[in-house]
ZAKE-834537 format. One record per atom (N, C-alpha, C): x, y, z. Coordinates in steps of 0.2 Angstrom, whole numbers, padded with zeros to 4 digits, always signed. Example, Ala and Ser with C-alpha at 12.3 -4.5 7.8 and 13.67 -1.06 7.14 Angstrom:
<keros>
+0066-0028+0039+0062-0022+0039+0066-0016+0039+0064-0011+0035+0068-0005+0036+0064+0000+0039
</keros>
This chain:
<keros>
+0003+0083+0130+0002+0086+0123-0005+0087+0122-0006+0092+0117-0013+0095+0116-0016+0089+0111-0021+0089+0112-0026+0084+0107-0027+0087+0100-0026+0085+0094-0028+0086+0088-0033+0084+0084-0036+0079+0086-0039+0074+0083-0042+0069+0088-0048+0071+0087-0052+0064+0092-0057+0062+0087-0057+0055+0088-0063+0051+0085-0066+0047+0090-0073+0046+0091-0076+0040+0093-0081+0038+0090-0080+0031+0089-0086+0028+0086-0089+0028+0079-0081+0031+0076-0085+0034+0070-0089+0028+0065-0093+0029+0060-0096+0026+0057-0098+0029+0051-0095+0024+0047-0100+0029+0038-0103+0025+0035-0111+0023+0034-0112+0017+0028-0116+0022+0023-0117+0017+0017-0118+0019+0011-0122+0014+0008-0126+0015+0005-0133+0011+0000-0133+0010-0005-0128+0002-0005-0128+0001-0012-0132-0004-0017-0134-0001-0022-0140-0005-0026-0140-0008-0032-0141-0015-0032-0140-0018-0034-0145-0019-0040-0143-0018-0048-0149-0018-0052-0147-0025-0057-0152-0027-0059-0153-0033-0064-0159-0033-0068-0156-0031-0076-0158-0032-0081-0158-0039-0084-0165-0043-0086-0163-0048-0087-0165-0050-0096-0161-0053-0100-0160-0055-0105-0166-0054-0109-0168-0049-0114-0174-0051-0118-0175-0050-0125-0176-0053-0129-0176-0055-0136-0181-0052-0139-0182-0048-0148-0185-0047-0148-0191-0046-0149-0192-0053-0150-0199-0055-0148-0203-0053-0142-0198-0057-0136-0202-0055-0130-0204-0045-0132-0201-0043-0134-0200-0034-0133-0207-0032-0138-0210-0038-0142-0215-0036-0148-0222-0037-0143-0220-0042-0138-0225-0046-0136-0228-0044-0132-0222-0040-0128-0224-0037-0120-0227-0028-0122-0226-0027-0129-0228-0020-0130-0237-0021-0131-0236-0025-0135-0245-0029-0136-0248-0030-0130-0246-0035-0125-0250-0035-0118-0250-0030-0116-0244-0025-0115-0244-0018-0111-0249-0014-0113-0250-0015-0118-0256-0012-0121-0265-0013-0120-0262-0020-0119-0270-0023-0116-0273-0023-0109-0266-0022-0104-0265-0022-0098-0268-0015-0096-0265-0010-0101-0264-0001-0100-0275-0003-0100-0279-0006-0104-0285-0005-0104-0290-0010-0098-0287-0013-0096-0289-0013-0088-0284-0013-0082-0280-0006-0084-0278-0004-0077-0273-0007-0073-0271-0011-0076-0263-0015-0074-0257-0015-0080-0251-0013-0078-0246-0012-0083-0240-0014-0078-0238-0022-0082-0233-0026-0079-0228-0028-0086-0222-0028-0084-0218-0030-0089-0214-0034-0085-0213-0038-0089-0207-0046-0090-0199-0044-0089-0198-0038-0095-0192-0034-0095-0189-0029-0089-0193-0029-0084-0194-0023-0080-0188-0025-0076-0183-0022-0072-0178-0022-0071-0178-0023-0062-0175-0031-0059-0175-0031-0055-0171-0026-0049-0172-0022-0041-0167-0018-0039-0168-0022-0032-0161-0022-0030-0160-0025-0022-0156-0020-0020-0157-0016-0014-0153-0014-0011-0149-0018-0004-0141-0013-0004-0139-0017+0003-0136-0011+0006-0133-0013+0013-0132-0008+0017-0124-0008+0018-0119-0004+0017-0112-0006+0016-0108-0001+0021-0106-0004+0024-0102+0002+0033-0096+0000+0030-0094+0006+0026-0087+0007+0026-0082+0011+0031-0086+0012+0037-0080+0012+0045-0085+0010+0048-0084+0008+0054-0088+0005+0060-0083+0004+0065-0085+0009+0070-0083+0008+0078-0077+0010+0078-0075+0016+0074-0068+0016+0072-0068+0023+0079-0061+0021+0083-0060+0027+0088-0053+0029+0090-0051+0033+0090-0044+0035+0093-0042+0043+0094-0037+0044+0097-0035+0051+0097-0028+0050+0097-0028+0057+0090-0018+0061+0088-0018+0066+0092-0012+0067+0096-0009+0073+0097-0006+0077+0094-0006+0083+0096-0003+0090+0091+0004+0085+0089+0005+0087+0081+0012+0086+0077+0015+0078+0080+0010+0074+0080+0011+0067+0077+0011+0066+0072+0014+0061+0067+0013+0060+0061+0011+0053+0061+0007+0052+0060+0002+0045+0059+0002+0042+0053+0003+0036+0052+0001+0033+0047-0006+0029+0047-0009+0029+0041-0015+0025+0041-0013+0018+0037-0015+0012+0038-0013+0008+0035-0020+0002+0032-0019-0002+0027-0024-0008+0025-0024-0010+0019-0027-0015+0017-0028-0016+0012-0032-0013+0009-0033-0014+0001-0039-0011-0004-0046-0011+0001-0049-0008+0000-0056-0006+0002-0055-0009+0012-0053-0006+0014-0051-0007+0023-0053+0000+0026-0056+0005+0022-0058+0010+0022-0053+0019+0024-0049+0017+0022-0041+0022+0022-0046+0028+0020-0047+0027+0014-0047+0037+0010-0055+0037+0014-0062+0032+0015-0067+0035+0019-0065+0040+0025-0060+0036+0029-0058+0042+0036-0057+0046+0033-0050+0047+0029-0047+0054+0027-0053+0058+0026-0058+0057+0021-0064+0062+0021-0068+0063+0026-0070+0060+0032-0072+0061+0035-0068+0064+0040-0062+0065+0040-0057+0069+0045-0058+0076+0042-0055+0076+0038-0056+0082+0030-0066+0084+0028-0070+0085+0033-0075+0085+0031-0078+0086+0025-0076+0081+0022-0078+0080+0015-0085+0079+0014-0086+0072+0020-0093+0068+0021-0093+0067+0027-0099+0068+0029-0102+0065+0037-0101+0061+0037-0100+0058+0044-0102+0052+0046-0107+0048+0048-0110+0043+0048-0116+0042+0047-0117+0040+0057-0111+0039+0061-0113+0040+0067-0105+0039+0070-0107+0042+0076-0102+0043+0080-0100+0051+0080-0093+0052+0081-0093+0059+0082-0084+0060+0079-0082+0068+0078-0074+0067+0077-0075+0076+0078-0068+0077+0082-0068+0082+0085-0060+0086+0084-0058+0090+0080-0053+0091+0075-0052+0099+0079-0045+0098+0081-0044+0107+0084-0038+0107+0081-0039+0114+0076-0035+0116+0070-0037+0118+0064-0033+0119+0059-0035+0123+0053-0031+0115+0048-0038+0112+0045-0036+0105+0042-0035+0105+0033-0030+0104+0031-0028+0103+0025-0027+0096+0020-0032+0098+0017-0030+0088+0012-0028+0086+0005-0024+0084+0005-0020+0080-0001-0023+0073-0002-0029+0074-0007-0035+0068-0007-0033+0066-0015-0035+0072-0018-0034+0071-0026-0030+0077-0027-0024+0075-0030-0019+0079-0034-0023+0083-0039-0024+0090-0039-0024+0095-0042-0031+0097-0045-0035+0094-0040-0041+0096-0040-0045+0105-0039-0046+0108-0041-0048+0113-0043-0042+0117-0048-0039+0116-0050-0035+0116-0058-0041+0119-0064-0040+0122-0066-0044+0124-0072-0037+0123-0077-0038+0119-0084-0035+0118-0089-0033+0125-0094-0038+0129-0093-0038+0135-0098-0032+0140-0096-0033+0141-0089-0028+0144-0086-0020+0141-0085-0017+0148-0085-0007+0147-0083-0007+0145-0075-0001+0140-0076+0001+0139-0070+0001+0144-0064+0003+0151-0068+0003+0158-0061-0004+0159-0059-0011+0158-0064-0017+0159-0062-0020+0152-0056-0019+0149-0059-0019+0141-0055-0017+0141-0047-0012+0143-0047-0008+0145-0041-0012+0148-0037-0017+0152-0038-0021+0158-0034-0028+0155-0033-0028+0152-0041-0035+0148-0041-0036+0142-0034-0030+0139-0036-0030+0133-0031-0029+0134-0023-0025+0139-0023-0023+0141-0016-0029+0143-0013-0034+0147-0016-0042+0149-0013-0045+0144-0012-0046+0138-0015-0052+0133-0014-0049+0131-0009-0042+0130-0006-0037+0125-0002-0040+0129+0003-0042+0134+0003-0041+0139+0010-0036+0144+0012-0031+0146+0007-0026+0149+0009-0029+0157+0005-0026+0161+0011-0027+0169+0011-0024+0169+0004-0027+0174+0002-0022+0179-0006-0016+0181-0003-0015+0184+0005-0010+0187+0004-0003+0180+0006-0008+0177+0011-0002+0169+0011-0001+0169+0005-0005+0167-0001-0002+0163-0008+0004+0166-0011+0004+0176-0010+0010+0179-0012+0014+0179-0007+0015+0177-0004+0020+0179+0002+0022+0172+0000+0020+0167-0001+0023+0160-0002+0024+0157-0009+0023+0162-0016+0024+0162-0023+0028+0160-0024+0034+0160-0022+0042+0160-0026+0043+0153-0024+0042+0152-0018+0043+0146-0013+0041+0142-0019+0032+0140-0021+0029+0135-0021+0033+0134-0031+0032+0141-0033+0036+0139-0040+0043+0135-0041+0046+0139-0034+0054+0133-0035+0054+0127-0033+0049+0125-0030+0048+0119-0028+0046+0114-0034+0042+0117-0040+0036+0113-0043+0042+0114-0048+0047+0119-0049+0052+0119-0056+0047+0118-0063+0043+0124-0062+0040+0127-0068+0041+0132-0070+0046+0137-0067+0048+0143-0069+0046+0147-0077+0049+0139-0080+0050+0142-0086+0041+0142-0089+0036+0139-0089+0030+0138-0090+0026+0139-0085+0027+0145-0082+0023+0147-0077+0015+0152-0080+0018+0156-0087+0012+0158-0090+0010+0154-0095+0012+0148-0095+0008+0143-0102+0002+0140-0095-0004+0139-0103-0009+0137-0099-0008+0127-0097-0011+0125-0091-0009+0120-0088-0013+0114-0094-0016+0114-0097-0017+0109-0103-0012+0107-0107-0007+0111-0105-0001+0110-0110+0005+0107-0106+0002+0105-0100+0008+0104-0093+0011+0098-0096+0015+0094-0096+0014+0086-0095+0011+0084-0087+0009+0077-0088+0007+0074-0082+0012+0075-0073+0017+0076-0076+0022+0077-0071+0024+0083-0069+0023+0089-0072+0022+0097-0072+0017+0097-0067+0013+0095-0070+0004+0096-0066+0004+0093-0057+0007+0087-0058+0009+0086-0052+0011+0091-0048+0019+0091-0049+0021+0096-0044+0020+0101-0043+0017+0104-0048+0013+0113-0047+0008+0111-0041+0003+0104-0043-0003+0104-0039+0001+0103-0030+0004+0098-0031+0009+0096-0023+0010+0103-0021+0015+0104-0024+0017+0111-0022+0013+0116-0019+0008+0118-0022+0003+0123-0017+0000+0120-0012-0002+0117-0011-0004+0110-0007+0001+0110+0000+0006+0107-0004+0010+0106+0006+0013+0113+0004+0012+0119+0005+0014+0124+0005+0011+0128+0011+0004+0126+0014-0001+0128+0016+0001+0129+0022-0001+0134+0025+0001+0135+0034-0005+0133+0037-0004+0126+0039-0009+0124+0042-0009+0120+0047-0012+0118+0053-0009+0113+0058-0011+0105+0058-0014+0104+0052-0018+0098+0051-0015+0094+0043-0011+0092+0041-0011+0088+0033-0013+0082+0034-0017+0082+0029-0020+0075+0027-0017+0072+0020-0015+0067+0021-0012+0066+0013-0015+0060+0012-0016+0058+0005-0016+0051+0001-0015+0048-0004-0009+0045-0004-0006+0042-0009-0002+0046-0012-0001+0053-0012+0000+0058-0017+0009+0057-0018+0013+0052-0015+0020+0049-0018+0017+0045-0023+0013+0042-0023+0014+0035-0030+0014+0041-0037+0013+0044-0035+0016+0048-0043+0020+0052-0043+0023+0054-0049+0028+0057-0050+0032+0052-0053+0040+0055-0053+0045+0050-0054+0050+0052-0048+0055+0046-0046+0057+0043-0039+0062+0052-0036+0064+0056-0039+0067+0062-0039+0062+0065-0036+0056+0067-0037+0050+0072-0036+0048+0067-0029+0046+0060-0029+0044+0059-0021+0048+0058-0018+0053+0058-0020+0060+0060-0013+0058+0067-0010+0059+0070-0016+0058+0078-0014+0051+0081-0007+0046+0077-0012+0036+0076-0008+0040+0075-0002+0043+0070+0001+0042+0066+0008+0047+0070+0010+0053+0074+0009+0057+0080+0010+0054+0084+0015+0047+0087+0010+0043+0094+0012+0038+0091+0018+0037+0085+0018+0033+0082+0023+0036+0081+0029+0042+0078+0030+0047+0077+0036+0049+0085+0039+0048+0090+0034+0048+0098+0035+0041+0099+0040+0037+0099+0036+0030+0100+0040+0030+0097+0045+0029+0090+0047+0031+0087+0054+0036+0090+0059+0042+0090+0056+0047+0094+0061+0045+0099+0063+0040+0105+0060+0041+0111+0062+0034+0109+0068+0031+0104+0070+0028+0104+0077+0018+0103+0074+0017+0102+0068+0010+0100+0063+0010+0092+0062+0003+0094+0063+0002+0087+0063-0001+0082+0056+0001+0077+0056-0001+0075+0047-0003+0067+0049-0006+0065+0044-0010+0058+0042-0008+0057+0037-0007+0050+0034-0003+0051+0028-0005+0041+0027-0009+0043+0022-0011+0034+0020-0007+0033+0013-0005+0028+0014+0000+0024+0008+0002+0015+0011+0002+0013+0003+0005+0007+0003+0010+0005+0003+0016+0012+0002+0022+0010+0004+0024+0009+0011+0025+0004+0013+0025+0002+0019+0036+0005+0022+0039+0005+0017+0043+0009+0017+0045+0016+0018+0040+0021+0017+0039+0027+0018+0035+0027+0025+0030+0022+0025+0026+0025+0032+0031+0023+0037+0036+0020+0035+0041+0018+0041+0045+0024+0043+0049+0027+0038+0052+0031+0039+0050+0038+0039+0043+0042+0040+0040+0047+0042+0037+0047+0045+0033+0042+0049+0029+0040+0054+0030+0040+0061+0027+0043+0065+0029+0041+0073+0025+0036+0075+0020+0033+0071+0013+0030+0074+0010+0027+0068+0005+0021+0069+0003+0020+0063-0003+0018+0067-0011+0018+0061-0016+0016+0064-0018+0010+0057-0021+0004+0058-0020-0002+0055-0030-0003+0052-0031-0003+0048-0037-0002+0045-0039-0011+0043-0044-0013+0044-0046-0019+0041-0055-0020+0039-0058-0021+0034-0063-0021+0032-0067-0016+0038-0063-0010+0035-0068-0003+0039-0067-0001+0048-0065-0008+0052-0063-0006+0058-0054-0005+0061-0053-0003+0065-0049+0001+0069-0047-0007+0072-0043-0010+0068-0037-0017+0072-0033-0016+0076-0028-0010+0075-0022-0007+0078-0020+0000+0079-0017+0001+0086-0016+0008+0086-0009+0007+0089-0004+0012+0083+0003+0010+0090+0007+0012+0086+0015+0006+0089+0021+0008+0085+0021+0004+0078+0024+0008+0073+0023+0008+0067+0027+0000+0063+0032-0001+0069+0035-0008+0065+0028-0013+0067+0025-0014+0071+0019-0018+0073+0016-0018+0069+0012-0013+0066+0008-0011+0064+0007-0013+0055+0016-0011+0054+0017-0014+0048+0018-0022+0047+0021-0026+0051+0021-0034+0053+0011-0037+0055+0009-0034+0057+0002-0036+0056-0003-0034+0050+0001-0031+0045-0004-0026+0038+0000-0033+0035+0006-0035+0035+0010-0039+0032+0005-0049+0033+0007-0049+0039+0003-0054+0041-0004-0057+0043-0008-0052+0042-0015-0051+0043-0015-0056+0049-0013-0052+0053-0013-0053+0062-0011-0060+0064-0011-0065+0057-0009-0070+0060-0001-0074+0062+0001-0068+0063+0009-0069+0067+0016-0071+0060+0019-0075+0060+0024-0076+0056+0023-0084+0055+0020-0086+0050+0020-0091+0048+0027-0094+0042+0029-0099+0046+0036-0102+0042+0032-0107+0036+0028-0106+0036+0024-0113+0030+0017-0112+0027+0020-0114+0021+0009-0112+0021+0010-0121+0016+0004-0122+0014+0000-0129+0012-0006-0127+0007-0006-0124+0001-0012-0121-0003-0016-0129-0004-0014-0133-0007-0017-0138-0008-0021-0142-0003-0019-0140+0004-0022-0142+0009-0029-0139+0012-0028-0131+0009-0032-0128+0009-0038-0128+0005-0037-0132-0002-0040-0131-0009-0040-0124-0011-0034-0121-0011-0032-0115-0014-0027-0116-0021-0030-0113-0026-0025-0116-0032-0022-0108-0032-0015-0107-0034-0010-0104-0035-0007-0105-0041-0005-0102-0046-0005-0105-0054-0009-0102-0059-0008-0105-0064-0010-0105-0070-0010-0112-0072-0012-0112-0082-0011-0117-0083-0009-0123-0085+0000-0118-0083+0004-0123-0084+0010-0126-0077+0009-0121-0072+0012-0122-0067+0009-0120-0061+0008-0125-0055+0006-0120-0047+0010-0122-0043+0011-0119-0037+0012-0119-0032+0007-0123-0027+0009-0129-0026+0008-0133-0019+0008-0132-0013+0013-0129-0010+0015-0128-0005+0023-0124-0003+0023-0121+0002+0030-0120+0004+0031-0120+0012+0038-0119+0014+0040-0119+0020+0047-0118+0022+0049-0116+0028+0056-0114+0029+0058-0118+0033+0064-0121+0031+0069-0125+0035+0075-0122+0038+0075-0123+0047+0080-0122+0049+0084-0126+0055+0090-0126+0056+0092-0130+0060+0093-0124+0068+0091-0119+0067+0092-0115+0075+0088-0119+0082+0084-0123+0082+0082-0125+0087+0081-0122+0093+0075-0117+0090+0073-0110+0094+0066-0110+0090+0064-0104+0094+0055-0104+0092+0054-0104+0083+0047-0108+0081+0046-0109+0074+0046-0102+0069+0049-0103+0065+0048-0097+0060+0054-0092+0063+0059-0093+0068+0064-0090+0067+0071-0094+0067+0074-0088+0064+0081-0092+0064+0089-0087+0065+0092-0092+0067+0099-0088+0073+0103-0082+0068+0105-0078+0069+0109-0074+0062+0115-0079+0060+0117-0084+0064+0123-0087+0060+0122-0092+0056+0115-0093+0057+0111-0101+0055+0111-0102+0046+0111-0107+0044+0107-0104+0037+0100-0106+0036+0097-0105+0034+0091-0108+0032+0088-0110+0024+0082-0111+0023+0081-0116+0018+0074-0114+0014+0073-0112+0007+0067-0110+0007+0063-0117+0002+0061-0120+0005+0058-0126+0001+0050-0125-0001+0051-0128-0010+0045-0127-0014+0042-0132-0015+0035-0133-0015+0032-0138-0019+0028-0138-0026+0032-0138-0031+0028-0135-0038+0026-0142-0042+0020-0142-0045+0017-0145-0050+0017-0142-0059+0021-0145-0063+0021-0142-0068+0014-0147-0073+0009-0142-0077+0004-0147-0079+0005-0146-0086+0009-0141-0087+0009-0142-0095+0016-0141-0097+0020-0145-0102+0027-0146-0103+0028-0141-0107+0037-0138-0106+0038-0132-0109+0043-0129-0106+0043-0123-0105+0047-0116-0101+0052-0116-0104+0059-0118-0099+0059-0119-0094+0054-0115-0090+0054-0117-0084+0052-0114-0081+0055-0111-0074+0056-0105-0071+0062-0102-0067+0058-0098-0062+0058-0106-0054+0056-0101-0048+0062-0094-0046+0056-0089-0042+0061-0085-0040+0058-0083-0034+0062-0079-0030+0061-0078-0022+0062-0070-0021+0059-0067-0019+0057-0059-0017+0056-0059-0011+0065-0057-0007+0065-0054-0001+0063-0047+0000+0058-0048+0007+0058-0039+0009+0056-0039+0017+0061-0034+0020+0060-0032+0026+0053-0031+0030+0054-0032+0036+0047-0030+0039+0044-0023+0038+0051-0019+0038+0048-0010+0036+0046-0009+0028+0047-0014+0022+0044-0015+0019+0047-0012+0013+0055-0013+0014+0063-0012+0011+0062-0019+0006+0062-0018-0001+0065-0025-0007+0072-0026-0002+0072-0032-0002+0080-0034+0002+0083-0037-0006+0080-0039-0009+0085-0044-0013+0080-0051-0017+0083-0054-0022+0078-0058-0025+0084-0064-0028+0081-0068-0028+0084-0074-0032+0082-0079-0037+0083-0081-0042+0080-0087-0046+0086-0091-0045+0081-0095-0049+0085-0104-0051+0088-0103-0056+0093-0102-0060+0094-0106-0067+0097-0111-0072+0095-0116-0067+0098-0121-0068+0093-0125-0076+0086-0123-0075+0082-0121-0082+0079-0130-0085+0080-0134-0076+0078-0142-0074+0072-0142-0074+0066-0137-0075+0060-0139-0077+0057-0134-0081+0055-0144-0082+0051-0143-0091+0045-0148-0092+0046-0155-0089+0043-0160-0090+0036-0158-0086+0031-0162-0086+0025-0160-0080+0029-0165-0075+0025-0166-0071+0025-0167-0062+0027-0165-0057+0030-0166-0053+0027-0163-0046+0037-0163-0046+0036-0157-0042+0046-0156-0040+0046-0151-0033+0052-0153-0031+0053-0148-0023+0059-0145-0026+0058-0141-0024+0064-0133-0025+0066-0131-0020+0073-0130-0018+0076-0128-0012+0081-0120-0012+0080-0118-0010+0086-0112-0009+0087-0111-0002+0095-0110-0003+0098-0108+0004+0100-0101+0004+0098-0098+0011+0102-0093+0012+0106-0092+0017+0114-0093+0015+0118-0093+0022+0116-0089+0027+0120-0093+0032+0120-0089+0038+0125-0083+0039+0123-0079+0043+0128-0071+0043+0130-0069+0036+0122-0068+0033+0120-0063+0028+0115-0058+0030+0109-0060+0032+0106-0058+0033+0104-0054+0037+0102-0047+0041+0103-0044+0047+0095-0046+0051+0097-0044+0058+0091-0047+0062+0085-0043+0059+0078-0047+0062+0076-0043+0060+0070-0047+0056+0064-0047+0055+0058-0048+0050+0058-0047+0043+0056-0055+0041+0057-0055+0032+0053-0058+0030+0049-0055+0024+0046-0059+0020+0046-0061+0014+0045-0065+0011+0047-0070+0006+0041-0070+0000+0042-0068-0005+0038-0068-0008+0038-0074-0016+0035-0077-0016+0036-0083-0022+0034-0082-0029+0036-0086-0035+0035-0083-0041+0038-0091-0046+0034-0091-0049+0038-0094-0055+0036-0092-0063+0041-0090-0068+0040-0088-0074+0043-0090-0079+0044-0090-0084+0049-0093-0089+0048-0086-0096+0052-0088-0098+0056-0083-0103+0057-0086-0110+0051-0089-0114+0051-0091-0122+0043-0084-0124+0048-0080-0128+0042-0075-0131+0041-0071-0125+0045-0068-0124+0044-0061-0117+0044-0068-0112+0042-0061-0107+0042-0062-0100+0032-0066-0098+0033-0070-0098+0026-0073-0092+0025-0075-0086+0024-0072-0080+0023-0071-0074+0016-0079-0072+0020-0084-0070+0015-0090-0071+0010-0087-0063+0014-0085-0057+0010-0084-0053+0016-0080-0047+0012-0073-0043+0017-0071-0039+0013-0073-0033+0016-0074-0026+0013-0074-0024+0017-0071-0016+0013-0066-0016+0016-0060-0012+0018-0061-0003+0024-0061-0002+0021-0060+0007+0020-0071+0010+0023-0073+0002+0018-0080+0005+0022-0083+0012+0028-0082+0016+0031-0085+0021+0034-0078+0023+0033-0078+0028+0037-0074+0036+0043-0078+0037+0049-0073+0041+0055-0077+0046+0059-0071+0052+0059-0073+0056+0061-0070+0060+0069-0072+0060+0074-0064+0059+0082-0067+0060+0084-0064+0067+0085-0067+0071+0088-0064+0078+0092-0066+0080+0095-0062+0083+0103-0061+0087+0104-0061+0094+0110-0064+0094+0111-0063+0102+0119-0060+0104+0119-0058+0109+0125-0055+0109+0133-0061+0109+0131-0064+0112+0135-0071+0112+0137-0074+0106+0134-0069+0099+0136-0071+0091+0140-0064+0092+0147-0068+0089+0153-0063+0087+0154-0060+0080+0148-0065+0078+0150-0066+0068+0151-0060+0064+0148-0057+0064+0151-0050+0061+0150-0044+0068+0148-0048+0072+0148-0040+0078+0156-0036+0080+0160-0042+0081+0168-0039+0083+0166-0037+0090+0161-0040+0094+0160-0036+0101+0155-0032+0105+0153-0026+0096+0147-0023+0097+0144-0024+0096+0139-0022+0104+0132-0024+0108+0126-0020+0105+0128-0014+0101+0120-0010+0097+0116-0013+0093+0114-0010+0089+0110-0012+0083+0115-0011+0078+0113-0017+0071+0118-0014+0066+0113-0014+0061+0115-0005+0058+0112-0006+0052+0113-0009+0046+0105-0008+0041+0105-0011+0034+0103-0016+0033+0102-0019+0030+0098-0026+0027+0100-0032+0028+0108-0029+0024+0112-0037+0025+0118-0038+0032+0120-0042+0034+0127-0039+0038+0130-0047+0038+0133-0044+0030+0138-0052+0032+0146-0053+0035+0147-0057+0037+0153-0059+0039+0155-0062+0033+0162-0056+0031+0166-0056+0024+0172-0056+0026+0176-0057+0023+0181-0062+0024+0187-0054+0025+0190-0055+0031+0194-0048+0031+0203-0051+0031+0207-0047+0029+0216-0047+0030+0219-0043+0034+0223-0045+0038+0225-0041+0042+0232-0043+0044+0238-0040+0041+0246-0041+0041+0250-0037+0044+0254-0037+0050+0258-0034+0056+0262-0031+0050+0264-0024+0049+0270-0022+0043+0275-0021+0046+0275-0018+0054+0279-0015+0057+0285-0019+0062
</keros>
């Protein structure tokens, strides 16, 4: 396959400066103008109030290297400031880099900010033409792909109102729409599903899986770890600005999840001197119990298992109702549960258990998300804590429990073993 994208070494820093103005009264402000004044008559002028500046040096990518091949769809991945959107601009030569190199064969299109060169005063039909120029697209491409990009944005009716009058969600798809409309062999995209409503980025990733199919190649950063599963052939794994991981995208996702440290069945906040909470209830600890008698943090599909809390209430009230948020390794909501049994109230220290039978849950990487809240005067979120415990559910072929024999993969999230009837009539 032909090379699209080569990077080596890249690097970007930036200079950030740090100012301190320090507190001054107005007196000092009466006082320093009089000195200033006596200072100005032999040649020195120093003030009290004068504003300290520290600079520092901030490498938002360092050492970052890889190459895509033609019509890969990559995902990029990381956390908040892990430097996702820095590449994108520097793939998208928005910004130099400040060393290293990137070597890009093709015509590169980017979806950075939604509907940037828009002019307000203008009709959505002039915007069309406006935007499509800065994009890089020919006049005569823009008309030969008009009809397209308007039935796509379902603006027909408000194609000659000026876009000030758009709502938020108009403006969107008009801007998307011209956008992935582009014939081009490179799209760069960011974030640009988190908006909209769920209708419209279905539609987005429709036009995207289109693009991809036809043999173009795309980058595509998002936090939905759901969507970078399902249009991605690859993912690349971002961590305070360097290059972790380069590969297949369920790994990729399992270590954005775990921050590389594997699948931990237990955590210990207190042990750590991490406080979790508020200040009426925290989180101590938690851990998974299982009787599979197989490697730590997993457990057999037939098994049940056991998700034990350790919470300290410090101020009386609520109740108060833990609850549990399942989600897939691809980074699919599985399923949630609370307590309502509505047994704490008092302060002190209590263990909280939930079980989740065996042959419910399908093979396959989970994480467990914790929370406790109570519900006097709205909803108060006493503390979420996201991703807090990993679990491995694996299978063997030698479990019949819901398989009846078959040896494949079975899809979906759950796969339980429900109770079937079956009467000879004849």
């Amino acid at each position: 396959m032909a090379i699209a994208i080569d990077a080596a070494d890249l690097g970007k820093r930036y200079l950030i400066s740090h100012r301190k103005q320090p507190y001054v009264a107005l007196r000092d402000v009466i006082a320093e103008r009089a000195i200033a004044v006596a200072r100005r008559l032999v040649g020195r002028v120093q003030s009290r109030a004068a504003a300290f500046e520290r600079e520092e040096m901030f490498w938002a990518l360092r050492r970052v290297s890889f190459s895509i091949e033609a019509g890969e769809r990559v995902g990029i991945i990381g956390r908040n400031g892990a430097g996702k959107s820095t590449l994108l601009k520097v793939l998208s030569r928005i910004t130099d880099p400040t060393e290293g190199r990137v070597r890009i064969w093709g015509r590169v299109t980017s979806l950075l900010e939604i509907g940037t060169g828009f002019h307000p005063e203008l009709t959505g039909r002039e915007n069309i033409f406006l935007n499509g120029a800065i994009l890089g697209m020919p006049h005569g491409e823009i008309r030969r792909k008009f009809d397209e990009i308007v039935a796509f944005a379902e603006v027909e009716r408000f194609l000659d109102t000026a876009v000030k009058h758009y709502s938020s969600g108009m403006y969107v798809r008009l801007a998307f729409a011209v956008a992935a409309h582009l014939e081009t062999e490179i799209l760069v995209v960011d974030e640009v599903l988190a908006v909209g409503d769920a209708r419209f980025q279905k539609k987005c990733l429709g036009r995207m899986e289109e693009v991809g199919r036809s043999g173009r190649t795309i980058l595509f950063v998002s936090h939905n770890m759901a969507t970078i599963s399902s249009l991605c052939t690859r993912a690349l794994l971002l961590d305070q600005g360097e290059l972790v991981y380069s590969g297949l995208v369920s790994e990729a996702v399992q270590r954005y999840y775990t921050d590389g440290t594997g699948s931990p069945g237990s955590v210990d906040y207190s042990a750590r001197g991490l406080r979790v909470g508020d200040a009426a209830v925290v989180l101590l600890a938690a851990h998974i119990e299982t009787n599979s008698g197989i490697a730590p943090g997993e457990v057999r599909i037939g098994d049940s298992l056991e998700i034990v809390l350790s919470l300290e209430v410090l101020s009386a009230g609520g109740p108060y109702v833990p609850n549990l948020h399942f989600t897939t390794g691809d980074g699919i909501y599985a399923f949630m549960s609370l307590d309502n049994s509505n047994r704490i109230t008092r302060t002190g220290r209590y263990r909280v258990s939930c079980r989740v039978p065996g042959d419910f849950l399908n093979e396959g990487m989970y994480f467990v998300g914790i929370a406790v809240s109570s519900f006097q005067n709205g909803v108060n979120v006493h503390f979420y804590e996201e991703n807090a415990l990993t679990f491995n559910v694996v299978d063997f072929i030698e479990n019949v429990g819901s398989r009846a024999g078959w040896a494949g993969p079975v899809r979906g999230v759950v796969r339980p073993k429900l109770e079937w009837d079956v009467d000879h009539t004849d």
